[in-house]
PARO-970239 format. One record per residue (C-alpha): residue in one letter; x, y, z. Coordinates in steps of 0.1 Angstrom, whole numbers, plus 5000, padded with zeros to 4 digits. Each point is the difference from the previous one (the first is absolute). Example, Ala and Ser with C-alpha at 12.3 -4.5 7.8 and 13.67 -1.06 7.14 Angstrom:
PARO-970239
A512349555078/S501450344993/
end
This chain:
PARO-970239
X127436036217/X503949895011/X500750335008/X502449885024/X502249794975/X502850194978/X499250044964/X502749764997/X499449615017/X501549685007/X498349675000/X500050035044/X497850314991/X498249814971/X498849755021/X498850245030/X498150204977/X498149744984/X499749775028/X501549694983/X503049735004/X503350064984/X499249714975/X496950184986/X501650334996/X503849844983/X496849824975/X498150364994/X503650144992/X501249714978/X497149984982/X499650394993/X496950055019/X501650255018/X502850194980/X503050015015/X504349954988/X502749855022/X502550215006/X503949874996/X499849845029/X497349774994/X497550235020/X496450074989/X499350374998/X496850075001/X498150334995/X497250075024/X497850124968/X500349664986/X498549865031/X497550224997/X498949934966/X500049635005/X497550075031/X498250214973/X499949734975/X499549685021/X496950185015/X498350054968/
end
């Protein structure tokens, strides 16, 4: 499962992965539902495990 994506994402990737809008995935970052940090540029970074474990979780 996202094999294909580094073990380090963006929000672009984010949004491919789980097959959502921008808006929804800036709202599962800012809200902690996925766990991510901004980098000093503003950027999200995103590790693919966390991605992963949200998938995990929100199946459940």
């Amino acid at each position: 499962m996202f094999n294909q994506y580094d073990d380090i994402i963006l929000v672009h990737d984010l949004t491919k992965m789980l097959k959502i809008g921008k808006n929804k995935a800036y709202r599962l970052l800012q809200s902690g539902q996925i766990k991510a940090k901004k980098d000093w540029t503003g950027h999200w970074i995103i590790q693919k495990a966390a991605v992963i474990e949200y998938t995990n979780v929100s199946k459940a």
